[in-house]
DRENZA-574624 format. One record per atom (N, C-alpha, C): x, y, z. Coordinates in steps of 0.05 Angstrom, whole numbers, padded with zeros to 5 digits, always signed. Layout:
XYZ/...
//
This chain:
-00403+00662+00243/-00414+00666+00217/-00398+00651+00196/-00411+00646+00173/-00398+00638+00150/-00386+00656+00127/-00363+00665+00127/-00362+00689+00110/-00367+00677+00075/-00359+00653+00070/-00361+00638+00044/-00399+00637+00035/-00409+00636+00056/-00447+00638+00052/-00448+00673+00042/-00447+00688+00076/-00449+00714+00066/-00440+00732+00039/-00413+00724+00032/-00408+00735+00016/-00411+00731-00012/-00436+00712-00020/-00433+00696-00036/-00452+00723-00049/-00471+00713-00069/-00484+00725-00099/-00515+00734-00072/-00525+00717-00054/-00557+00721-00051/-00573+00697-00064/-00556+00679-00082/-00571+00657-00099/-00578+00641-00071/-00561+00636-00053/-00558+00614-00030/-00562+00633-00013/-00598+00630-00005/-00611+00636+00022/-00614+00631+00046/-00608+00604+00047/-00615+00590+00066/-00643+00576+00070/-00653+00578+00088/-00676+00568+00105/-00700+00585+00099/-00720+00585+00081/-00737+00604+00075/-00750+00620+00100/-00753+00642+00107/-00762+00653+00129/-00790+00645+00131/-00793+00643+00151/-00820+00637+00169/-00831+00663+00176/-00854+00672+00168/-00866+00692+00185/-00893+00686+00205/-00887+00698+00233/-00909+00688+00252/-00912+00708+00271/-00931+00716+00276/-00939+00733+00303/-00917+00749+00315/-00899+00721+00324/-00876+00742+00328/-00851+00747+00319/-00848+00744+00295/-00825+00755+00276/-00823+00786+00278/-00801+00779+00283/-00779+00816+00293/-00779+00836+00259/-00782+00858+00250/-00781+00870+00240/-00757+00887+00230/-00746+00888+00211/-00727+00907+00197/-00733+00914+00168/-00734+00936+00172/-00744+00951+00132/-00706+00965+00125/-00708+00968+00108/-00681+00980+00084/-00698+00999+00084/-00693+01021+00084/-00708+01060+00059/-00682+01061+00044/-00704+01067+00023/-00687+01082+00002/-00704+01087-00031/-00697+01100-00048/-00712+01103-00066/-00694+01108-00092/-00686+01087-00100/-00703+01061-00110/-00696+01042-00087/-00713+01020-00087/-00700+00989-00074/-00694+00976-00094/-00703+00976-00116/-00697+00955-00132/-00676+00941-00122/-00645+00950-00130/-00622+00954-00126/-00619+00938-00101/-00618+00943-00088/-00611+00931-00060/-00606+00905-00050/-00588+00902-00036/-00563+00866-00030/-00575+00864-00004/-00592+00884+00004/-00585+00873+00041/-00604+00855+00051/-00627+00846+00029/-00644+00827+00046/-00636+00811+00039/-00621+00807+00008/-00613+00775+00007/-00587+00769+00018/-00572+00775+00031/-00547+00777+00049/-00560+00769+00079/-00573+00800+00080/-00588+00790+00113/-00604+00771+00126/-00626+00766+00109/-00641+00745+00115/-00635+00716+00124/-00614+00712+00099/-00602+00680+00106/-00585+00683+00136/-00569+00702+00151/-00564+00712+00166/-00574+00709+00197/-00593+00720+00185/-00616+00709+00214/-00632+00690+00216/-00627+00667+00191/-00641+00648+00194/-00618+00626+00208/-00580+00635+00195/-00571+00618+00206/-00567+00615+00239/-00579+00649+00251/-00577+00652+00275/-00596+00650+00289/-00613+00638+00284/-00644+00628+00295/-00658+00651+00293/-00650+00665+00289/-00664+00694+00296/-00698+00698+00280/-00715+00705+00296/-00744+00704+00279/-00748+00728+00270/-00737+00746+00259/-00731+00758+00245/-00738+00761+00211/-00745+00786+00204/-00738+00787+00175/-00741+00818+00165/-00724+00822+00135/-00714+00851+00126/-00725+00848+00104/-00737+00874+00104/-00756+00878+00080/-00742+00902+00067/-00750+00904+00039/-00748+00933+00025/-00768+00955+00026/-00766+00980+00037/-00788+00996+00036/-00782+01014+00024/-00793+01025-00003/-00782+01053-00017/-00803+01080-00014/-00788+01103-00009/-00799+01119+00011/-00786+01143-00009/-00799+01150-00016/-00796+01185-00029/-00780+01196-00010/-00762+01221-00015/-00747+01238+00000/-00761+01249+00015/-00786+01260+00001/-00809+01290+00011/-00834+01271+00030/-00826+01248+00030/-00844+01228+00044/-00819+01213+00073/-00798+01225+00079/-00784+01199+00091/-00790+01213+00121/-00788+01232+00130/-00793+01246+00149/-00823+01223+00165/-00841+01220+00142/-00864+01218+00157/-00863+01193+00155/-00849+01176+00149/-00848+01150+00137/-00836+01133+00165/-00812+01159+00175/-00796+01144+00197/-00808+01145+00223/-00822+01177+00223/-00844+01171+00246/-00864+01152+00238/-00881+01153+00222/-00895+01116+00226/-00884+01089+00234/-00862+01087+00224/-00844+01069+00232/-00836+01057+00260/-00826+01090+00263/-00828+01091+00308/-00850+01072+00323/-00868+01073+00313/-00899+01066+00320/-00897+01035+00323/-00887+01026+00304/-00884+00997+00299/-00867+00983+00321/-00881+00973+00338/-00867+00960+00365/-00848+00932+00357/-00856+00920+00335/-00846+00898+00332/-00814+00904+00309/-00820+00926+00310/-00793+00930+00289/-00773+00948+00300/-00748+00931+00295/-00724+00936+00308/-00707+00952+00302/-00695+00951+00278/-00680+00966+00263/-00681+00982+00239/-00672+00999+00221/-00672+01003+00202/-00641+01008+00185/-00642+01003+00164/-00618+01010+00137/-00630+01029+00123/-00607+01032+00121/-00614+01065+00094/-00603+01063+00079/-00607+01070+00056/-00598+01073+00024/-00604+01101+00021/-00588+01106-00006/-00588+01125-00025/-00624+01119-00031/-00633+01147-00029/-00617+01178-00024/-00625+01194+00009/-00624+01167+00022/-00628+01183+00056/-00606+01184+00071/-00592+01177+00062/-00573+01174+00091/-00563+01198+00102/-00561+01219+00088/-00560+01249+00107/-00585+01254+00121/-00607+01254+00115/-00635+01265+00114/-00642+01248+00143/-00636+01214+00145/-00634+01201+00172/-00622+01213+00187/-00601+01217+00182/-00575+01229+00212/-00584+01242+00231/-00601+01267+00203/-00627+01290+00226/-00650+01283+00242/-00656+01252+00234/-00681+01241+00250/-00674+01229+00270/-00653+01227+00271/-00640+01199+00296/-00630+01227+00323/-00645+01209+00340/-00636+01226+00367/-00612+01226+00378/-00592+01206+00370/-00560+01205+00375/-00556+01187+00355/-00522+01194+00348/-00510+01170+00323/-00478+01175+00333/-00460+01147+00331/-00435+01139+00342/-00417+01162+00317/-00401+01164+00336/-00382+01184+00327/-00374+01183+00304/-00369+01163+00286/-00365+01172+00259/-00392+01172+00234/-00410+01166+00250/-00436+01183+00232/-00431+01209+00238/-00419+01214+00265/-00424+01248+00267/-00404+01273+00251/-00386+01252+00243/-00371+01254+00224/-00372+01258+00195/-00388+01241+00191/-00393+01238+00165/-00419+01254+00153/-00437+01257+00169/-00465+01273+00164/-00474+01257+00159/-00483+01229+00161/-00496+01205+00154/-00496+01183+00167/-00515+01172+00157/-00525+01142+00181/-00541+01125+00156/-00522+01091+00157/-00540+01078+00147/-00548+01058+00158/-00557+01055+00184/-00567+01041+00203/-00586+01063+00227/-00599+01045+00236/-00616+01062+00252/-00621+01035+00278/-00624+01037+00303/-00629+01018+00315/-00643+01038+00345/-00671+01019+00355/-00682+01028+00374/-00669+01044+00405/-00673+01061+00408/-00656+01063+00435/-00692+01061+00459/-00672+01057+00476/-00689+01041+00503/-00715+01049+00511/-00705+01091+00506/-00726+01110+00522/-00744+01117+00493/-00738+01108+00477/-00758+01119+00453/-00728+01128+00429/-00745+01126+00408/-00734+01142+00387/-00703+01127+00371/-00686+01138+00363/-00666+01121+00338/-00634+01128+00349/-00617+01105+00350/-00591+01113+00347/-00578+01103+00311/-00568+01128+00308/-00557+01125+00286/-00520+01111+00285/-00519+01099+00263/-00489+01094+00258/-00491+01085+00223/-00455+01093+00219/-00462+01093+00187/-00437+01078+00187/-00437+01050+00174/-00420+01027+00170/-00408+01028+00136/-00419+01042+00121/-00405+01043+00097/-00379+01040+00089/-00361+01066+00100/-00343+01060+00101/-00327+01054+00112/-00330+01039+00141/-00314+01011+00149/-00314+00988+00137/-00337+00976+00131/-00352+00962+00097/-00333+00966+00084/-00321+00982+00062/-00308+00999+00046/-00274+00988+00049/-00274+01003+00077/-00241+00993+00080/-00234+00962+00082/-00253+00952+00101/-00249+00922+00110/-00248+00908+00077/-00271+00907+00063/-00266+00909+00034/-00238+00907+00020/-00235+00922+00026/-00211+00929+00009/-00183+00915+00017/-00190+00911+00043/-00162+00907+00060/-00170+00865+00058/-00191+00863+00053/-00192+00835+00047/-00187+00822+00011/-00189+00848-00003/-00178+00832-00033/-00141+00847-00028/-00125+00851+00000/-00106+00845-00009/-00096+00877-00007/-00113+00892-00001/-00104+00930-00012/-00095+00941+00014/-00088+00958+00017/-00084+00969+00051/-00083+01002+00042/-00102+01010+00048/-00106+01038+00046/-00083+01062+00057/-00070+01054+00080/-00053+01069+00094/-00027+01077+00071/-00024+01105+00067/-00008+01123+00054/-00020+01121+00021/-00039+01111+00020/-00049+01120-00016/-00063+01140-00021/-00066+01154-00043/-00076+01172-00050/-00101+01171-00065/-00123+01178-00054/-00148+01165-00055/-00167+01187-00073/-00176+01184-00100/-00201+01203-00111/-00227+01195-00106/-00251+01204-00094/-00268+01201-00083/-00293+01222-00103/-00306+01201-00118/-00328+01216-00125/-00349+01212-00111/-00364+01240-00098/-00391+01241-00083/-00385+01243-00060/-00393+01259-00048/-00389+01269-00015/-00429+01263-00002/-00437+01245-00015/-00463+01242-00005/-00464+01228+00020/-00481+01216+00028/-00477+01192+00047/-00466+01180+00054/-00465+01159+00032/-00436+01144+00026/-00417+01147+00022/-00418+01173+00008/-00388+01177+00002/-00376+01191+00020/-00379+01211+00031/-00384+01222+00069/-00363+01201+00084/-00378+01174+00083/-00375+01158+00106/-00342+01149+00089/-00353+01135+00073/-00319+01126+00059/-00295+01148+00059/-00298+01174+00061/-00279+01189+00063/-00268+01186+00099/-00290+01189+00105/-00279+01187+00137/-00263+01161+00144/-00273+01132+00134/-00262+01114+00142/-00230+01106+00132/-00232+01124+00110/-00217+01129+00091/-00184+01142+00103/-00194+01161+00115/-00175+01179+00125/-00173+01159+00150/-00186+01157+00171/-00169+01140+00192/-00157+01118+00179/-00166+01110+00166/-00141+01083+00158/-00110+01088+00145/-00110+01119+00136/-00086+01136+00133/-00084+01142+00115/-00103+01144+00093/-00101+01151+00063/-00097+01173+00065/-00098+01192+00037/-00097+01221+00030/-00115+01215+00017/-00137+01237+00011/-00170+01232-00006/-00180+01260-00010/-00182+01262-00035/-00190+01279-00052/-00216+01280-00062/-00242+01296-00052/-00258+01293-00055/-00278+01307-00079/-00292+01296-00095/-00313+01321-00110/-00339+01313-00110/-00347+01329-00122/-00382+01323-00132/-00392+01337-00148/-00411+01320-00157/-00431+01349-00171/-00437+01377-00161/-00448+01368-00138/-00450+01392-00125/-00421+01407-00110/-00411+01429-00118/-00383+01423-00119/-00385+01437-00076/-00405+01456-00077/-00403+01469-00043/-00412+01442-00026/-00419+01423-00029/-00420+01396-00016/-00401+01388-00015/-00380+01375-00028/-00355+01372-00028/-00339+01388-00004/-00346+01418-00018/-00326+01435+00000/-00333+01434+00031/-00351+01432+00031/-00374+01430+00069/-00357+01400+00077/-00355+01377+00060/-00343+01348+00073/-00323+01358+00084/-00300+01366+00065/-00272+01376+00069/-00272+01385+00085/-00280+01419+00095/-00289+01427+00102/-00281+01412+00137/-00308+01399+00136/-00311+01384+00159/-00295+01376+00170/-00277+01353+00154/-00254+01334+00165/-00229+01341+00155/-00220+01370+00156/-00196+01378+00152/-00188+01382+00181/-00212+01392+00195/-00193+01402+00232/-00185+01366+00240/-00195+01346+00229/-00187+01325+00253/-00171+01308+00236/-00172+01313+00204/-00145+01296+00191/-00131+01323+00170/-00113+01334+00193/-00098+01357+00171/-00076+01347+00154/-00087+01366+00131/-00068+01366+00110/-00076+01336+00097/-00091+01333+00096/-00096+01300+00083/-00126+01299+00069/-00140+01313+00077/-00174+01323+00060/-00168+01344+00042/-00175+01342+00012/-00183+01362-00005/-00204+01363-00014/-00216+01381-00026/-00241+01386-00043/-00231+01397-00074/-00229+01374-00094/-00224+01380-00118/-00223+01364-00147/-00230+01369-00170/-00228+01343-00187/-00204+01343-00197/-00196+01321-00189/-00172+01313-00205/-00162+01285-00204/-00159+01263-00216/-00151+01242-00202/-00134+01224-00210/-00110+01253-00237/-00090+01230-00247/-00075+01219-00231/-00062+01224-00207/-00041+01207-00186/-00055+01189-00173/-00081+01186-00175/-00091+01167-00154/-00086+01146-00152/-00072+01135-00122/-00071+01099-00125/-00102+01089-00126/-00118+01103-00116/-00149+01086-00124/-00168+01110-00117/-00185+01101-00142/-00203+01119-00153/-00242+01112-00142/-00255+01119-00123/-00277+01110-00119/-00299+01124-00130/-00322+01112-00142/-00345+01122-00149/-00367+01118-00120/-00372+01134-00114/-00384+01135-00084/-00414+01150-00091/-00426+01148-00116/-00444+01162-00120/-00461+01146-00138/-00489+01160-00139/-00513+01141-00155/-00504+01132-00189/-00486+01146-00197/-00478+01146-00236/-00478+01117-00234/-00485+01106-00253/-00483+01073-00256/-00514+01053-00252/-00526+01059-00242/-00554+01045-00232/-00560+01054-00258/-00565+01066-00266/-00583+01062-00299/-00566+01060-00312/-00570+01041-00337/-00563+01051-00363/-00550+01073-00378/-00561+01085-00366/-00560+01113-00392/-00538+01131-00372/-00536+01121-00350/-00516+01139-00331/-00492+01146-00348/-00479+01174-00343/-00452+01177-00353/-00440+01170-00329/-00413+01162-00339/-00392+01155-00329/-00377+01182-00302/-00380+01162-00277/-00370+01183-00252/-00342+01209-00262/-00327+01190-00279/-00303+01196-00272/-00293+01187-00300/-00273+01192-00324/-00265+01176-00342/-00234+01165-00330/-00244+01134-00332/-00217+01108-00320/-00195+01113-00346/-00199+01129-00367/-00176+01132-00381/-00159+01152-00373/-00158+01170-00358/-00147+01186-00348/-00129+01185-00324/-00135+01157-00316/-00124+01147-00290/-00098+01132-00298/-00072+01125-00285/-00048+01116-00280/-00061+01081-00290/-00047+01059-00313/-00048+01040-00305/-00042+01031-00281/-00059+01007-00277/-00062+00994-00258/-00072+01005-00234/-00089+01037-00240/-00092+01043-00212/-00126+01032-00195/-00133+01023-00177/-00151+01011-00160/-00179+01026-00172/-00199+01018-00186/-00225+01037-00195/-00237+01012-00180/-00245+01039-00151/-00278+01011-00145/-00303+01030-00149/-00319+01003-00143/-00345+01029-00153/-00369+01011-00127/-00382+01029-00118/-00396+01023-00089/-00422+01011-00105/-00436+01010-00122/-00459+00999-00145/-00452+00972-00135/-00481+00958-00126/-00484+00932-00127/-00493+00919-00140/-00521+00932-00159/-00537+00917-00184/-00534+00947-00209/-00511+00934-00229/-00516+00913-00242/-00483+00905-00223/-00480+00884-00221/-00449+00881-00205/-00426+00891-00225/-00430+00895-00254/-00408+00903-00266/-00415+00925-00280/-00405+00948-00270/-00414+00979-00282/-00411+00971-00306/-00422+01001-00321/-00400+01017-00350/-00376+01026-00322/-00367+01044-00317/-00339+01057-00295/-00320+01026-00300/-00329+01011-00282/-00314+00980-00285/-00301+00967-00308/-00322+00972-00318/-00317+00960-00354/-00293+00975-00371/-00308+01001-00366/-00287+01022-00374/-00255+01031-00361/-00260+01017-00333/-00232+01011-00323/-00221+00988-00333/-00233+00968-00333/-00216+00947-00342/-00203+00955-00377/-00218+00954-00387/-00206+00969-00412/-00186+00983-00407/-00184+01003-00397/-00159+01019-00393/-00142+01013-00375/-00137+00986-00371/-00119+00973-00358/-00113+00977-00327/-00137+00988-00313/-00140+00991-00293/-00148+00964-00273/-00149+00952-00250/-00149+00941-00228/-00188+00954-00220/-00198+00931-00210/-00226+00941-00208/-00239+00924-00180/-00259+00937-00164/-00259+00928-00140/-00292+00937-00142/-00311+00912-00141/-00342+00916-00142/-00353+00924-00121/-00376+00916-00115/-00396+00940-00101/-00403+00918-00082/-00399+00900-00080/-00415+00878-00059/-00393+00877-00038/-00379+00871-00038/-00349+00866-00017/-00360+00891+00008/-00366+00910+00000/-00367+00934+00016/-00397+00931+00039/-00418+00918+00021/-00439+00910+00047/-00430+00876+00049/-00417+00868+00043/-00422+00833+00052/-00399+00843+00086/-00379+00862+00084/-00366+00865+00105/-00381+00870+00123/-00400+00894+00120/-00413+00901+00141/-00428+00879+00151/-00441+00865+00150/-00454+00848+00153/-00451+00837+00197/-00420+00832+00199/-00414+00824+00226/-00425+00856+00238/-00417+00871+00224/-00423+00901+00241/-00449+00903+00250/-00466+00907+00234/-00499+00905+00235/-00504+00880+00259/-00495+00846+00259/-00500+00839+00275/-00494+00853+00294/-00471+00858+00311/-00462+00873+00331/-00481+00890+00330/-00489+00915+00320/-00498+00945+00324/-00531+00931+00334/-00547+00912+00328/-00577+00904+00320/-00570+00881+00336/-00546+00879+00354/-00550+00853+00380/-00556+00830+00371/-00550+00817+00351/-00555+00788+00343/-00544+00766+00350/-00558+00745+00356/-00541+00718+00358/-00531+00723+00385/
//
């Protein structure tokens, strides 16, 4: 692969896709799509890998995804699926098995056919996340990590989080979500999961939650309250530069965008969806 192509903006596609009889199938869910990096990342992808292939956006109501994924099943020509906010818990429960750190996390943002029928799940976020991080230069092992949102994503980034050796402090809106994550991954990383807001010591501060996609969003977390120079990334891909970001840089904070985290995954998905 070319990591200088992949990781680029989506401006540089490649090879416009061809669709024909037998072009392989992959949809994204999620609601909204607007938002979403992974067809213009993926596509060029499988064009550089001959692959006849192509990834579409499909936006799918919450109270609609259930029936959305069984239709889906149906579709012989389609291979895989991605998930976005706001399914990636709601998947985990449709998938008939998912690799051990979805089972971890309560989430899956990948879905891929298994042999005898039906979905294996796996959730690449936050390996995405760390690899990320560990390529602008960061190394997660012994920092002290604040983690807004125990959703999907943010689920997964705590888990990947903690094997790479951090300490991570988790919250949310919903504050008994939080406590259920913790909760979870306190028997297999002790003494290193909390459930709580606070995040003046943090060497890096993540927004792992929907705040930012609109406008009018308030701010996850206030970056004034944080230690100069401490790491504010934010998982938001469109617009690529939050308010959170903005508002970190202002306050003299260090800032780490939202694309790094799926352009990593990218080799993963090949691997998981057998490409090339």
């Amino acid at each position: 692969m070319e990591p200088s192509r992949v990781q680029g903006t989506g401006a540089d596609t490649g090879a416009a896709a061809r669709i024909t009889g037998t072009t392989r199938l992959y949809a994204v869910l999620g609601d909204p799509v607007a938002q979403v990096r992974a067809p213009a990342l993926l596509n060029p992808v499988f064009a550089r890998l001959g692959e006849d292939a192509v990834l579409v956006p499909v936006e799918v109501p919450a109270d609609g995804l259930a029936d959305a994924v069984r239709a889906l099943t149906a579709v012989r020509n389609l291979d895989g699926l991605l998930v976005t906010v706001p399914h990636k818990a709601a998947c985990r429960d449709l998938a008939e098995s998912v690799t051990p750190a979805a089972a971890l996390s309560g989430s899956v943002n990948a879905l891929r056919r298994l042999p005898g029928g039906g979905w294996e799940g796996a959730n690449f976020d936050g390996e995405g996340f760390v690899r990320g991080l560990r390529a602008a230069g960061r190394e997660p092992r012994g920092t002290t990590v604040c983690l807004a949102g125990a959703g999907g994503a943010g689920s997964a980034i705590a888990v990947a989080l903690l094997r790479a050796g951090a300490r991570v402090t988790v919250w949310d809106a919903d504050a008994a979500r939080a406590a259920r994550l913790a909760d979870r991954l306190a028997p297999h990383f002790p003494d290193r999961v909390t459930a709580a807001r606070g995040h003046r010591d943090a060497d890096l501060a993540v927004n792992a939650t929907p705040a930012g996609l609109r406008a009018e969003d308030p701010l996850p977390f206030d970056p004034a309250a944080l230690r100069p120079g401490t790491l504010v990334a934010d998982i938001i891909m469109k617009p690529r530069e939050t308010a959170l970001l903005r508002a970190a840089r202002a306050a003299g904070c260090a800032i780490q965008y939202g694309e790094p985290m799926l352009a990593e995954q990218i080799a993963l998905y090949q691997e998981f969806f057998r490409l090339g």
